[in-house]
N, C-alpha and C positions, 0 to 999 in steps of 0.2 A: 292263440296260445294253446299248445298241445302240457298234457301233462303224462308222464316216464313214469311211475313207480318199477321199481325192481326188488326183488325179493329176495331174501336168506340168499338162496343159493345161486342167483344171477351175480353178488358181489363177497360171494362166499369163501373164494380163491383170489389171490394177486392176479395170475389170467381171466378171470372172471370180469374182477372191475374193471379192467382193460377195455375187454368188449364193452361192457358197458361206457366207456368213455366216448367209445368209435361209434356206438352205436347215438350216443345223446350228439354226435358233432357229425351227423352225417349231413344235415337238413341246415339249415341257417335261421328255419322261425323261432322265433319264443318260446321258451320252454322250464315248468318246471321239473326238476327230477326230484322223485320221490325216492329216498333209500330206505331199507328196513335192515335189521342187524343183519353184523355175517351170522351165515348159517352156525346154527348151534352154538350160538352168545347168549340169546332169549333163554335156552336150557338151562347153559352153565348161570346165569344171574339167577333163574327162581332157582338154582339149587342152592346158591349160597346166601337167601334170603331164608328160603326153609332151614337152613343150618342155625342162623345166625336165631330164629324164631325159636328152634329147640334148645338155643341154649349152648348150644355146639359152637364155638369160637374156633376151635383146632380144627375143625372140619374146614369152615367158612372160610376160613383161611388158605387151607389148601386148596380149595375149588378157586378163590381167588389167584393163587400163585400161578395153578394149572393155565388160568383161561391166562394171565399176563403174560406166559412164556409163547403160549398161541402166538400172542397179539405182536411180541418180539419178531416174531420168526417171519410174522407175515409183514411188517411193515418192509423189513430187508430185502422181500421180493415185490415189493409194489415196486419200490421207488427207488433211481438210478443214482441220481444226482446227491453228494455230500448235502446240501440246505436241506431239498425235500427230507433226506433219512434225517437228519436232524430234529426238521420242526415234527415228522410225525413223531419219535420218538419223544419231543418235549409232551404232545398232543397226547401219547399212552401214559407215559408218567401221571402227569396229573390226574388222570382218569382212574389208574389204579391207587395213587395217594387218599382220593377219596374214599374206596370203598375198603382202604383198608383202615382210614381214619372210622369207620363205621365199626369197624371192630370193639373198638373202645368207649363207645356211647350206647346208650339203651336206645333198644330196636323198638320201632313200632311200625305201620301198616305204612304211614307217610316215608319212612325212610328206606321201604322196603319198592314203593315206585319211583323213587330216587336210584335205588340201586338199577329196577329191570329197563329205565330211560337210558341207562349207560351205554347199550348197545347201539343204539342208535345213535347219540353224540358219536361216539370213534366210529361208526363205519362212514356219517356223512365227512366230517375232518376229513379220515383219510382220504377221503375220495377226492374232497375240495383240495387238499394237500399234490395229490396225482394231478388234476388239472391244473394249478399253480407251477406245475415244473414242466407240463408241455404247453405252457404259455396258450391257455385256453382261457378265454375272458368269460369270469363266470360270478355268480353272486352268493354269497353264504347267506341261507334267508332261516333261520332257526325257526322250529315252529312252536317254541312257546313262546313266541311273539305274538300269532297271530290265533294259533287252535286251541281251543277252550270249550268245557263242557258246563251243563249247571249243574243241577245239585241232586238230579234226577240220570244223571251219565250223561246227559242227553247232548247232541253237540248245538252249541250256538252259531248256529247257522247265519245269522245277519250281524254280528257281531265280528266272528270269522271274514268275513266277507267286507266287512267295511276297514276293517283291519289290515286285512293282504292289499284290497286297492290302494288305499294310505300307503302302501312300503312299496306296493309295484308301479305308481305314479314318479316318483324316484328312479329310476332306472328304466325310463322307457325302450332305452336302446341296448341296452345290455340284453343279451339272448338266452343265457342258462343261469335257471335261480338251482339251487343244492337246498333241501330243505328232509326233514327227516318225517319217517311215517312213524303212528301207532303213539307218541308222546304227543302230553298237549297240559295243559293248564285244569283245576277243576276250580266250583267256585270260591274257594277257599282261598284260590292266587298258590294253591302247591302244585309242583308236579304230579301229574296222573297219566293213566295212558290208554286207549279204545278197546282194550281187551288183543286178545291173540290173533293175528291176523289184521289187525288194525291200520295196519299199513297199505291197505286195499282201500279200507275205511276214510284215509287219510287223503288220497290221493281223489277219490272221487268226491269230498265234501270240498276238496280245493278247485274241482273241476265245477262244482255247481256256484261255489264264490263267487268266482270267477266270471264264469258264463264261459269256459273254453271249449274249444270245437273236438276237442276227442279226450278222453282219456285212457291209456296206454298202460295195463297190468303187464309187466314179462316177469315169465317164470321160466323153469326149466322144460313144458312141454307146449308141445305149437298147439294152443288152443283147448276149450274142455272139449272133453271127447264123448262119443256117446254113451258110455258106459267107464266104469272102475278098469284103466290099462293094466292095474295095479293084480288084480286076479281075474282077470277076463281076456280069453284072448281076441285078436280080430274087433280091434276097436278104429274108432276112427273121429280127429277132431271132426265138430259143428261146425258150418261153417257160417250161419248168423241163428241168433237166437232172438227172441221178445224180451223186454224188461223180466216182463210173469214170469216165460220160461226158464231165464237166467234164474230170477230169483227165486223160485222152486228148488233148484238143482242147488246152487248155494247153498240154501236153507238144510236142506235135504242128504248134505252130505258129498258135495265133488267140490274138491279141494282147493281145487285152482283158485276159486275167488270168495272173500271173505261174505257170510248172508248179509251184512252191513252195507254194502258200498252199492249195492243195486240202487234205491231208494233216493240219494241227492241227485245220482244222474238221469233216472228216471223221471224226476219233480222239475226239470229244465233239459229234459231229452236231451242232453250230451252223450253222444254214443261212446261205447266201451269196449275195448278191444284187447282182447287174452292172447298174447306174442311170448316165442320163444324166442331167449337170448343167445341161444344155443344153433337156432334155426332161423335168425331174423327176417328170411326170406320169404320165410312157410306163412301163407296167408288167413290163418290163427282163428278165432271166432270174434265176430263182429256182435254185440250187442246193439238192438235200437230198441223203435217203439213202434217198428214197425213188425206185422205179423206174415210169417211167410210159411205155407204148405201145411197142411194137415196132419192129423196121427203123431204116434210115437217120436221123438226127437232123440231123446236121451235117458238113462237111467243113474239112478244115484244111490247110493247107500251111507245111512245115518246110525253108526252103532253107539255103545252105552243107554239105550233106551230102555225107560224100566216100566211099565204095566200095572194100570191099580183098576180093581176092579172093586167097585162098591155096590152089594146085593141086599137089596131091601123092596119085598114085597109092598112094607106097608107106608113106606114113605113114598115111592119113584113117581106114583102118578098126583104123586100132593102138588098142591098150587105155590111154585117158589124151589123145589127140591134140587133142579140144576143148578138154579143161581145161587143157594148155600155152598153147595159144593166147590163153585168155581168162587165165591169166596173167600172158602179156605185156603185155595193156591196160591187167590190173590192177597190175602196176608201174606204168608211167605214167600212173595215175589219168586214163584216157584211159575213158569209159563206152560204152557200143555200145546203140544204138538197134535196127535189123534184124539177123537173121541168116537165112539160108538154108543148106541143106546138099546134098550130091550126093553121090555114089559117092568122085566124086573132087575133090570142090574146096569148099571153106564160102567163104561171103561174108556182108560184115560192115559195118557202116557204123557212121564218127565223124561229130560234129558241129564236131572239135576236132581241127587239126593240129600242135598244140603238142609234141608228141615224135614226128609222123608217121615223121621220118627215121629215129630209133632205136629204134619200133616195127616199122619195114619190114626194118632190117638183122638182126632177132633172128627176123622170120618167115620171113628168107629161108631159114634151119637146116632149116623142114621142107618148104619144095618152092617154084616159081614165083610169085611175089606182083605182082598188078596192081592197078593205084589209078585209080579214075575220080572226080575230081572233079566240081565245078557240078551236083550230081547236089539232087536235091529228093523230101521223103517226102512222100506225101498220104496223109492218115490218112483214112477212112471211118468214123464214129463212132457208136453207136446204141446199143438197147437189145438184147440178145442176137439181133445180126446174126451171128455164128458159128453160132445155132442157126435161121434163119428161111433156109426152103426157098428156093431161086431168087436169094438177096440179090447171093450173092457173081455168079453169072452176072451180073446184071443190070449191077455195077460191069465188070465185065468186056466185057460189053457194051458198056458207054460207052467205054471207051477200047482199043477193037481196033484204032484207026487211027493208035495208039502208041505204039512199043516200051516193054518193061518191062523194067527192069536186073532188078527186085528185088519177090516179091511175100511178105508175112507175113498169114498167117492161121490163126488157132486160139490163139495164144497168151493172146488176152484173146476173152471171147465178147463186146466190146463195141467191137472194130476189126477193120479191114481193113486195111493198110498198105502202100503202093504206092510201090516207087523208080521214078522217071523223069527222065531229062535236064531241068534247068530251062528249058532253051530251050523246051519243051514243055506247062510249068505252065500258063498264063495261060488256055492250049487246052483243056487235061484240066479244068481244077478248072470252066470255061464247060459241057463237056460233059456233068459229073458230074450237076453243078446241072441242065441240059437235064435229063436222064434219069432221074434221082433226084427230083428235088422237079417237079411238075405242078402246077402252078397256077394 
């Protein structure tokens, strides 16, 4: 069983899902495809859930109308045939009847991941609707049938899993299930959904279900590359990574794949494979668990990082003063990326300012606390770069001609971790690239 996710802008166009049709009926084996909304539906829903939270009705409303007229235009270019435009146009209908019956009933947090599940209902329909009129035998397998979290986000993983064998026992011979990413069930039996990105998330906890032999991210570029394509020139995809190293880069800020979706394929080594829908030829980055080649691999960049630094002569060397500290976080489910230490002062970095204020009033108990925002982490990623002579000078190297808030090293043998001013990124990660990769 192979599992397909495709993302925003793989079915983000009528040409778009197209390819993707050709592309899920090339092969004949078993397969789930994974969809995630069309491109820039996830935006336009949290905009009209933030309206609808403010109180803003006339707004919520137009954001609604805006994204229905989209969803007109594009059904008309999917699909050929009078039935097909039909059933999809019955398929939009209801979809936007509901979030405009929201209009008229008090808003809360449950009706507001009812509204951002919408996108992915209509992008799988239509999709399954396209494969219905070129007579492609295929299965509509919904995932709040089978995906579900507890009460912690956390996904239920043997639950999941006894779940989907239950429905794919049923259909043995049938060859493509249609199932949607990022929405799932929480323990409350309401809709919920894996967070942003979740559709990566989604497609690899169905691969570890399962027990299936690959699972297939395509996006719009052939593979992660070794640096940000985005502001770096002369980049170039990986062509296999390690579980770690993937999940480093992830974590750390390269875009292509959500930090989530490492971890189930990792726990049952189902290798992962980052393909372009664009280039399906291009032989993309292969994830395993296997470790190949030494030094530098990749770099990443993680901006919105914010910098607390707590300075206290007379508490740091007290017996217990870390684990207060990482306390405090841990009440506000607030998580921490770097740390640094000194005689007299730790430093710490959020990616999340959501109790900044009443994490800073409780640090203030044990001594002077400073917060530098706009701050950014560049990860350094490889295959046991903690243990290869010279690595770390050589990073170092490259950027001597730019202060460093913040440097982590040793914690993983397979990063180096660097805070700097974002104003500074664009320069650094250009440098990195310069000195690091010769080509």
């Amino acid at each position: 069983m192979r599992i397909m996710k495709f993302g925003g802008t793989s079915v983000g166009k009528p040409e778009r899902m197209h390819q993707v049709k050709d592309l899920i009926t090339r092969t004949n084996e078993r397969k789930i495809v994974v969809l995630s909304a069309l491109s820039g539906t996830t935006n336009a829903l949290v905009g009209i859930g933030d309206a609808l939270a403010e109180g803003n009705k006339d707004l919520a409303k137009e954001r609604i109308d805006a994204l229905h007229a989209h969803y007109l235009e594009f059904y008309k270019q999917l699909l050929e045939t009078e039935a097909g435009q039909k059933k999809a146009e019955k398929i939009i209908k209801e979809h936007f009847e509901f979030l405009n019956i929201i209009l008229k009933i008090s808003f809360n947090e449950a009706i507001n991941r009812d509204i951002l599940a919408q996108g992915e209902l209509l992008s799988t329909k239509l999709f399954y609707t396209l494969l219905e009129e070129k007579d492609i035998p295929a299965i509509f397998l919904p995932a709040l049938e089978f995906m579900s979290i507890d009460e912690n986000h956390e996904p239920e993983l043997g639950k999941i899993s006894d779940r989907l064998k239950s429905i794919l026992k049923n259909y043995e011979k049938d060859a493509i299930f249609v199932t949607q990413g990022y929405i799932c069930k929480n323990h409350r039996n309401e809709v919920d959904n894996l967070k942003r990105g979740g559709s990566d998330y989604t497609a690899s906890l169905i691969g570890a279900a399962i027990k299936a032999d690959v699972v297939e991210i395509w996006t719009d570029i052939d593979g992660m590359h070794n640096n940000d394509p985005r502001v770096v020139d002369k980049t170039r995809p990986i062509a296999q990574l390690s579980f770690d190293e993937a999940a480093e880069l992830a974590y750390f800020g390269a875009k292509i794949l959500h930090p989530a979706s490492i971890w189930p394929a990792q726990n049952y080594n189902i290798p992962v494979k980052l393909l372009n829908t664009m280039q399906p030829e291009a032989a993309g980055t292969t994830i395993t668990a296997e470790e190949t080649g030494k030094g530098v691999k990749a770099i990443a960049a993680k901006d919105g990082i914010i910098a607390v630094k707590i300075k206290s002569s007379r508490m740091l060397l007290a017996y217990g003063f870390l684990r207060k500290v990482f306390e405090i976080f841990e009440k506000y489910k607030t998580p921490i990326d770097m740390i640094t230490t000194s005689e007299v002062a730790v430093s710490v970095t959020i990616d999340d300012d959501s109790h900044l204020k009443d994490i800073i009033m409780e640090l203030e108990k044990f001594g002077n606390t400073e917060v530098d925002y706009g701050q950014t982490i560049i990860c350094v990623a490889g295959n046991m770069i903690a243990e290869n002579t010279g690595m770390v000078k050589e990073v170092m190297d490259a950027l001597v001609d730019f202060p460093l808030r913040m440097v982590s090293y040793g914690g993983s043998r397979n990063n180096v971790s660097i805070l700097i001013d974002t104003k500074f990124k664009n320069e650094a990660l250009q440098r990195l690239n310069d000195e690091l990769f010769q080509w």
